[in-house]
Residue, then its C-alpha position, 0 to 999 in steps of 0.5 A: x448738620x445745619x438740618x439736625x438743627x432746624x427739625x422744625x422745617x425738615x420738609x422746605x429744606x427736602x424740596x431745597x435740597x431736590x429741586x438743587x439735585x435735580x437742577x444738577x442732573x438736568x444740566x449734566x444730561x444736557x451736556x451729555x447729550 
């Protein structure tokens, strides 16, 4: 995995990767409702 490669920003790649999940969910909730 490209995170085990770059230990040296594990936390820019975290806030990446939540902000994306949660961009996912708001527009799957938005459709749902």
């Amino acid at each position: 995995m490209l995170l085990m490669n770059s230990p040296s920003t594990p936390d820019v790649d975290g806030l990446l990767l939540g902000s994306v999940l949660v961009l996912c969910v708001q527009r799957a909730l938005c459709q749902f409702f």
